[in-house]
N, CA, C and O atoms as a GROMACS GRO file, in nm:
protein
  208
    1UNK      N    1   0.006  -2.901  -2.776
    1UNK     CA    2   0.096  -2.822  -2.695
    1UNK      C    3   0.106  -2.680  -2.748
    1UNK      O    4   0.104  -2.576  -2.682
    2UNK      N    5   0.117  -2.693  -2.875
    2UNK     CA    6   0.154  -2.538  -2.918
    2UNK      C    7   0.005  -2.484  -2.858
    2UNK      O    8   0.025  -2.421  -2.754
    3UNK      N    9  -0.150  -2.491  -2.897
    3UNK     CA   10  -0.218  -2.458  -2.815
    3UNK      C   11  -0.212  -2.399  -2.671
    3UNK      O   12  -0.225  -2.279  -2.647
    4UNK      N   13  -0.196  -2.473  -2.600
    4UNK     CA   14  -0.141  -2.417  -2.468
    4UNK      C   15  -0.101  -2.319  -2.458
    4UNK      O   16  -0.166  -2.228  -2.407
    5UNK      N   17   0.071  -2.301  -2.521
    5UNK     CA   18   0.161  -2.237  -2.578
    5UNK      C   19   0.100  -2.077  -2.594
    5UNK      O   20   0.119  -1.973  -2.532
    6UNK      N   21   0.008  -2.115  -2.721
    6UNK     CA   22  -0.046  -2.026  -2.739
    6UNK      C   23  -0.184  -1.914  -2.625
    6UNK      O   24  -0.198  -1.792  -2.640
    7UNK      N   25  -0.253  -1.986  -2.537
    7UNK     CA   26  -0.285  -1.952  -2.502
    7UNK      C   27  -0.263  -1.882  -2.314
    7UNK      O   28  -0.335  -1.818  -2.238
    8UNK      N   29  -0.101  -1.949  -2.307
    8UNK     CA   30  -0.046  -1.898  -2.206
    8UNK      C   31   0.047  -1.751  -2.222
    8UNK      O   32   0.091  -1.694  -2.123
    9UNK      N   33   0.071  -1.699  -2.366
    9UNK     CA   34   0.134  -1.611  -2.383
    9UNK      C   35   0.031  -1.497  -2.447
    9UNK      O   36   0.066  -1.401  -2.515
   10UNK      N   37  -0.113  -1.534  -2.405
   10UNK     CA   38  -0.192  -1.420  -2.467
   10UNK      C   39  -0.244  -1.352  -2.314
   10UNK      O   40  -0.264  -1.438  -2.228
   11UNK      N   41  -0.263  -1.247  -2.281
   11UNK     CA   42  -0.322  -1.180  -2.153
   11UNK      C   43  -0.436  -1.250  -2.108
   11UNK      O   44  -0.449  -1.304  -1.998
   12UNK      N   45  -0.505  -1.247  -2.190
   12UNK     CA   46  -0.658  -1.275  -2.192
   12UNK      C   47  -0.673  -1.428  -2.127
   12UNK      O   48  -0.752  -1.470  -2.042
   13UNK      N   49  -0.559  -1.497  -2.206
   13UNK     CA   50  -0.569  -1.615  -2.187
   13UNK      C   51  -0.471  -1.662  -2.078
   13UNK      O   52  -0.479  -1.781  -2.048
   14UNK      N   53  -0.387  -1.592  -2.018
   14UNK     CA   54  -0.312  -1.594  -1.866
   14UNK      C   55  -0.423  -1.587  -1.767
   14UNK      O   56  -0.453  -1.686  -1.701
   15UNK      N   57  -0.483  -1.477  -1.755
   15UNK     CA   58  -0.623  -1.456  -1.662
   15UNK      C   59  -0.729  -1.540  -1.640
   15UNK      O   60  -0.784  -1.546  -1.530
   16UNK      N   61  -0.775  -1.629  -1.769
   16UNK     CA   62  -0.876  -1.717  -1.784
   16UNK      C   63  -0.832  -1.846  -1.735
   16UNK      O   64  -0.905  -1.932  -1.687
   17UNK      N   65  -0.684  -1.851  -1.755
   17UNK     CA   66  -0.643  -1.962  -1.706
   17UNK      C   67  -0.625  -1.962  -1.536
   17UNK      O   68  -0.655  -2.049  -1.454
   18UNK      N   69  -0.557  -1.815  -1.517
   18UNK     CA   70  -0.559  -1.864  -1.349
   18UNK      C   71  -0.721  -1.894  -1.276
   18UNK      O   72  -0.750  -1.966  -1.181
   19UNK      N   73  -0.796  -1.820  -1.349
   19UNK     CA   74  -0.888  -1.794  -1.245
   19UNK      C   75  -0.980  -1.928  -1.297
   19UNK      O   76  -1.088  -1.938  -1.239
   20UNK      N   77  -0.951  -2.030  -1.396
   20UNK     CA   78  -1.045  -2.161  -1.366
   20UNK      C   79  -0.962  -2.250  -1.281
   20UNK      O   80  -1.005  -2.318  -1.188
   21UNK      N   81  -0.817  -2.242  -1.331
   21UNK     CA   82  -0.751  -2.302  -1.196
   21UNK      C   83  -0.814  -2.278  -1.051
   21UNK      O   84  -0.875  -2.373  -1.002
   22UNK      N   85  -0.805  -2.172  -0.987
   22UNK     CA   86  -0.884  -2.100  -0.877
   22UNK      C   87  -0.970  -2.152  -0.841
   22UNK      O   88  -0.980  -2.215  -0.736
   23UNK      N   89  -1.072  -2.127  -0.950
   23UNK     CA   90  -1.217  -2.150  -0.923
   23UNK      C   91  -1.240  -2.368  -0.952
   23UNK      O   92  -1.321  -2.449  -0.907
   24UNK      N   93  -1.170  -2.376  -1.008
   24UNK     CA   94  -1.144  -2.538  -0.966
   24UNK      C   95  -1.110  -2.587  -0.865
   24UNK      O   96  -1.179  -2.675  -0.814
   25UNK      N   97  -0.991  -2.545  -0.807
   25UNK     CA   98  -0.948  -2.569  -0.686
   25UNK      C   99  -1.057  -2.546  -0.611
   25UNK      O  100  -1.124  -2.646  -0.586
   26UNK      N  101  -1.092  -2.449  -0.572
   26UNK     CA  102  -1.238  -2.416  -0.444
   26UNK      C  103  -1.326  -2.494  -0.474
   26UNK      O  104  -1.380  -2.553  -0.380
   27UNK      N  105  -1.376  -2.526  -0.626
   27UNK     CA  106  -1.497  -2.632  -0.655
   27UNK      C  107  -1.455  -2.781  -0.575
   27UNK      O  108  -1.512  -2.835  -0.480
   28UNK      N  109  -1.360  -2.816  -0.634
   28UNK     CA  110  -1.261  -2.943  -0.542
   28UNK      C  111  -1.262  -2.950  -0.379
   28UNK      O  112  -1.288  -3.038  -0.297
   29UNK      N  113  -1.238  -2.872  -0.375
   29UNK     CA  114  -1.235  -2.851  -0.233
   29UNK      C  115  -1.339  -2.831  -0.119
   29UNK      O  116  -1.331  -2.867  -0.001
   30UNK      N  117  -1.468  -2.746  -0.202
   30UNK     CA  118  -1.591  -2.755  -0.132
   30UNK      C  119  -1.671  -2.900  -0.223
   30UNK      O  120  -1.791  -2.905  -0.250
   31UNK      N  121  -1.618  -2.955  -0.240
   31UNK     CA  122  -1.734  -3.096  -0.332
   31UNK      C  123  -1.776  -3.079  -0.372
   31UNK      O  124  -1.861  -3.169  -0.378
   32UNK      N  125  -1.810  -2.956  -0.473
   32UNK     CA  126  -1.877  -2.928  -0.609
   32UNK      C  127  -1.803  -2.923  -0.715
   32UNK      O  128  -1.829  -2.854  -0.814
   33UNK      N  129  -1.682  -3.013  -0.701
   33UNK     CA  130  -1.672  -3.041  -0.830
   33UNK      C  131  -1.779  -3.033  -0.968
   33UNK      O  132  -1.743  -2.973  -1.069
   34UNK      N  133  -1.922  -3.105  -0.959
   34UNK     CA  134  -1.967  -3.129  -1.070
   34UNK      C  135  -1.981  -3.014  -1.132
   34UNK      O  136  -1.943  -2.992  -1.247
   35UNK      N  137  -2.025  -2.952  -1.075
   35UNK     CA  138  -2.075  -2.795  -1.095
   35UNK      C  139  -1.976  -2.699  -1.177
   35UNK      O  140  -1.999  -2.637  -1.281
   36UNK      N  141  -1.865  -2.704  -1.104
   36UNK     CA  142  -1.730  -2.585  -1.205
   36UNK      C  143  -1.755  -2.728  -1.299
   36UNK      O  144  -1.868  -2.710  -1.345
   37UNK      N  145  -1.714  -2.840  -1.341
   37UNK     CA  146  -1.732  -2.954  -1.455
   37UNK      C  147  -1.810  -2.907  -1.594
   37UNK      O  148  -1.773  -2.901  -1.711
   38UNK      N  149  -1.954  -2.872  -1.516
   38UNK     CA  150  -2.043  -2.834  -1.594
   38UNK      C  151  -2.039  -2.700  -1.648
   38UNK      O  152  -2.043  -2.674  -1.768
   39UNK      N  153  -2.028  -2.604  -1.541
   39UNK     CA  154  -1.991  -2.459  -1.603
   39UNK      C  155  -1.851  -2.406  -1.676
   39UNK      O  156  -1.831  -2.291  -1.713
   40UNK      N  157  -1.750  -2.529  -1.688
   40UNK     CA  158  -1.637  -2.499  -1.794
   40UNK      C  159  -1.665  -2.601  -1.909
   40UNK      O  160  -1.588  -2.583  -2.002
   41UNK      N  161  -1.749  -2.698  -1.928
   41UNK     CA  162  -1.810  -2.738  -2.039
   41UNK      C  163  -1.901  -2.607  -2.108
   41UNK      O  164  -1.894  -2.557  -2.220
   42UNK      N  165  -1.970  -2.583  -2.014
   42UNK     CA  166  -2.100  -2.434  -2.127
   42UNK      C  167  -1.950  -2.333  -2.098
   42UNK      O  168  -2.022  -2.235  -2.079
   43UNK      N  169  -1.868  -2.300  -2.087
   43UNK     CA  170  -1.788  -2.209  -2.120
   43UNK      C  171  -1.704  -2.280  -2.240
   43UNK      O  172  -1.662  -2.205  -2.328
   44UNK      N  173  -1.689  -2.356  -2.244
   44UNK     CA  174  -1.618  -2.469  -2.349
   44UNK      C  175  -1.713  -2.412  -2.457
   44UNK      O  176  -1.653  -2.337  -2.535
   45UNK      N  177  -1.854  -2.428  -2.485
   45UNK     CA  178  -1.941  -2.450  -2.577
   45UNK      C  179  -1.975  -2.277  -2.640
   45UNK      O  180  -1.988  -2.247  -2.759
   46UNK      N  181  -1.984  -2.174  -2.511
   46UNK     CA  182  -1.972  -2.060  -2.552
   46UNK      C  183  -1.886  -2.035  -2.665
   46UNK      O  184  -1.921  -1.995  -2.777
   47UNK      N  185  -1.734  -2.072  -2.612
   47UNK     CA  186  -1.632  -1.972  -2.705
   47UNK      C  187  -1.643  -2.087  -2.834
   47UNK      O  188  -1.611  -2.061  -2.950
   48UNK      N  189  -1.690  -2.202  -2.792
   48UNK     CA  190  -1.690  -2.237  -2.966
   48UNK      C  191  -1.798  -2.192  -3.052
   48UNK      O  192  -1.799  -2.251  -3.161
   49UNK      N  193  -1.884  -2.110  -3.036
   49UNK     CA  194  -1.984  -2.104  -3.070
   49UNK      C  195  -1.944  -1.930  -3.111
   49UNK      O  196  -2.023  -1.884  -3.194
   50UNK      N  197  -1.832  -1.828  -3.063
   50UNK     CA  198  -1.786  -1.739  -3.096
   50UNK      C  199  -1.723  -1.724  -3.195
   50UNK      O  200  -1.630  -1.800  -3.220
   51UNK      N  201  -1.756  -1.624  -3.276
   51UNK     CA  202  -1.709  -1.611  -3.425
   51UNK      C  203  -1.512  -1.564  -3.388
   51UNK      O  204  -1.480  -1.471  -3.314
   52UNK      N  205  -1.435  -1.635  -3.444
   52UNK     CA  206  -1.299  -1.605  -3.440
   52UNK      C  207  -1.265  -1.464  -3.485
   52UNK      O  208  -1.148  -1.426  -3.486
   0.00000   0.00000   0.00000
């Protein structure tokens, strides 16, 4: 939770959050789910792979 927390009170991380919400919803909605699935996993894998 504090996670969250944390990443709902950073800008960066307000923005990133609406717009996979967004872009989930439309994936959902046109039946490509798998697809946003897959492209917020390699976005998952990006930022871990980013030096802190």
């Amino acid at each position: 939770m504090n996670t969250v927390l944390q990443v709902i009170h950073h800008p960066a991380g307000r923005i990133g959050l609406t717009l996979g919400l967004t872009i989930g919803l439309i994936a959902a909605i046109t039946g490509e789910a798998s697809k946003a699935l897959f492209f917020a996993g390699f976005c998952k894998f990006l930022a871990s792979r980013m030096e802190r």
